[in-house]
Each structure stands twice: as C-alpha cells, then as structure tokens.
N, C-alpha and C positions, 0 to 999 in steps of 0.2 A: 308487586303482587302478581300471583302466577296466576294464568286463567284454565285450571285444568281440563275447563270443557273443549279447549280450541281444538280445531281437527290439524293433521298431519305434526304435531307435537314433535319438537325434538327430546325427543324422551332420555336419551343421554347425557345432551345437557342436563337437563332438570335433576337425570339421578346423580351427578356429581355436586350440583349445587345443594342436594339433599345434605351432603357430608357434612359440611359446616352451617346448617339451618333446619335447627330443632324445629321448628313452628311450620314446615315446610316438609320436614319429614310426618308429623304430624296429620297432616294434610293430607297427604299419601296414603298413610294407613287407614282416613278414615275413607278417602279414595275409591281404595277397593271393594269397598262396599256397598260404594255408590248406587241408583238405580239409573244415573246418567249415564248412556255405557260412552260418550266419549271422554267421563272424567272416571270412572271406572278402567276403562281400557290403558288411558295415559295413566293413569297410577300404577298399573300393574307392571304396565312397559317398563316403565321406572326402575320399579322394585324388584323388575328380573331381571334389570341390568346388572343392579346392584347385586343380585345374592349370585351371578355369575362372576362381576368382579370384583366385588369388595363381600365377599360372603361374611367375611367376620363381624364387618360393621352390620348387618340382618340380621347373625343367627340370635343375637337375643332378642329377637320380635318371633323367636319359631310358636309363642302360645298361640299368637294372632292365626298365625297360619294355620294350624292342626285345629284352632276351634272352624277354621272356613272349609277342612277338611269335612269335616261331620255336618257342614250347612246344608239343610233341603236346598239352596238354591245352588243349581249346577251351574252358573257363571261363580260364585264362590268359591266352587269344588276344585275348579278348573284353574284356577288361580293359585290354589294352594298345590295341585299337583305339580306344578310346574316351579314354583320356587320352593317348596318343600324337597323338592329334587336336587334342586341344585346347592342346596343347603347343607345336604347331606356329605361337601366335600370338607366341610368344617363339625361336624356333628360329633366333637369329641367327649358329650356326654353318650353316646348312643341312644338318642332319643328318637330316631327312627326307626331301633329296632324294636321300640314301645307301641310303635303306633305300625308295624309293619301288616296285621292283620288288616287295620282300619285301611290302610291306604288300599293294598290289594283285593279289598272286600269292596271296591270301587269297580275294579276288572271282573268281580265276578256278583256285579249288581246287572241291572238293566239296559242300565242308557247307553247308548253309543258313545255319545261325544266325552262321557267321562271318560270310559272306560277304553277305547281306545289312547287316549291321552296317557292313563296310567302305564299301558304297553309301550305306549313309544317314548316316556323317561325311563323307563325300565334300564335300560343301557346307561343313562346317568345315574343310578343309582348301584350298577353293578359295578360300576368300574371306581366309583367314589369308596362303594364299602366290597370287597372283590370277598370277605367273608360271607356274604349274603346270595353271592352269584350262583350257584349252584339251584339255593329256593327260590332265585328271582326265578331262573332260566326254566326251571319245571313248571313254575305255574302260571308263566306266559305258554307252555307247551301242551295247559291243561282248560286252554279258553273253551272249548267244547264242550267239557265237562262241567265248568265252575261259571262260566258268564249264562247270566238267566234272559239276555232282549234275544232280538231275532237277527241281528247285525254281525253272528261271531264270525261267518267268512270273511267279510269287512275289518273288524279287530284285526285278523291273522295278520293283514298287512302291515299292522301298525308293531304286531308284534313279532312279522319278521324282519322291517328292519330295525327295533331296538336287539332281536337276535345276532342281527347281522354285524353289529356294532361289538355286540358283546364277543361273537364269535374268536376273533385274534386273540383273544384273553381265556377264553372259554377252555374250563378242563373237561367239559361233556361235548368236544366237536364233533362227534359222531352222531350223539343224541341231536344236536342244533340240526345238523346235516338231515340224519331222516327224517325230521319232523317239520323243515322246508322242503325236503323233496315229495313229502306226501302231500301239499297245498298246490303243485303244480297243475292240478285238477280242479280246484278251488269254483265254485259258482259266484265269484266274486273277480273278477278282472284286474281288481289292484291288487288283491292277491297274490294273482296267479302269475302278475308281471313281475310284484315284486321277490317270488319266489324264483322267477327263471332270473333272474337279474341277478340275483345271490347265488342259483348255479354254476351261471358263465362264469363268475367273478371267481368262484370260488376252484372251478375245474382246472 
C-alpha cells in the first residue's frame, strides 16, 4: 500500500509502478485533488512524469484534466496547466485547440501564480503544436493588454523565457526580438535580468 502523504516521495518510481496498477493509478487521479497538499503534490509529481514520459498512457485521462482547468481552486488550475501541456505532444484529436481560449484566458485572468505558469509552458505547447506558434507567441506578447492582476511585469519574465525557448523555432524572430528588448526597462528585476540574459545570448 502506497502512503501518498509521505514527504520527499520518489515520485518516479510510483509513476512507473502506476503502468501496470489500475487501483494505484486510480489513487493518483483522485490525488490530485486532494486537500492534503503532500498527497496532492506527490500525485501530481507523478502524473507529470508520466504525461512527459509515457504521454500516450495519460492522454485518455485529458477530461480530468481540462475539467481541473476551469476549477475555482488555483492548486487545481495549476496542475492541469502543467500536464495539459505536456500532453499536448500526443493530442492527435486536437483537443487543445478546443480548449485554447480556456487555457490562455488563464494568462489573461488575475492571479499571478496561474497565469505566469500558463506563459512559461507556453514554449511546450509551441513546439509540440508549432501550427499554434504564431497565436501562442502574440498573446504571450500581449500580457499588458490581456492580463487583468497587478503582477504583468512579473509574467514578462515567465514569458520571456517560454519566448526564448520558442525563439530557435520562431517565424516572428524579429517580433520576439523587440518585444524582449523593450522589457529591458521592466520595474520587475526578473524581468529585466531575464530579458538581458536573452540579449547576450542571442547577440
């Protein structure tokens, strides 16, 4: 019997022994919606093992996920951006592109901690679906406009290095280009580090 409350969990055993233990996967899913956040956290560990290295064996649990997408509670949110992401390298119904407003309507809600998070898989999801790259990269370029907290110079960072990630692949490097060199000013310091860090690199 697993004790999913234990702390420092090896969570990659567990997601392997998840493969052959229905009753165990089971347990996981209900997991993540725990209010324990050490059996909460280890499930989730788990499950974004799994949708990173066995994504096929996840994506038919992608309902679970997209309904934790839309949950008022932001450790649920958080959970699903994250393997809802990486999911997306198997998403051969396109059913991310269903739920693309929902997900980005994250980045351009209130809260930081979502909404930063949705920026920095932003680059997992461009490079998994590289048709989408273009509307990912404009409306990580439009967090000033579209995010409603008081955190957007904060975001920037998260969403210059999912830019930066994207950038090697990127048909708009010009556009990525000015739109980190104008953060270099940023009243945010993660910012503004992570925007010169992307200049050096990229000069």
């Amino acid at each position: 019997m697993v004790n999913l409350d234990e702390k420092n969990m090896d969570f990659e055993a567990l997601a392997r022994e998840v493969l052959n233990n229905d009753d165990l996967f089971s347990e996981l899913k209900e997991g993540v919606l725990s209010k324990n956040n050490n059996v909460r956290q280890n499930s989730f560990k788990a499950l974004q093992f799994l949708s990173e290295e066995d994504p096929e064996f996840l994506y038919p649990e992608w309902d679970l996920f997209q309904e934790m997408l839309h949950s008022s509670n932001n450790f649920h949110k958080y959970i699903a951006i994250y393997i809802l992401a990486s999911l997306t390298s198997v998403d051969k119904d396109k059913r991310f592109e269903e739920i693309f407003d929902d997900y980005y309507g994250i980045l351009a809600g209130d809260k930081a901690m979502t909404a930063s998070h949705v920026a920095l898989n932003s680059s997992v999801i461009a490079h998994n679906k590289p048709e989408l790259q273009s509307r990912i990269v404009d409306t990580l370029m439009r967090i000033d406009e579209i995010h409603q907290g008081k955190q957007k110079e904060l975001i920037k960072a998260y969403a210059i290095e999912a830019l930066g990630k994207i950038y090697p692949e990127a048909e708009d490097k010009e556009l990525i280009e000015n739109f980190i060199k104008s953060q270099v000013d940023s009243k945010s310091p993660k910012t503004r580090n992570m925007a010169q860090c992307f200049l050096e690199r990229c000069d």
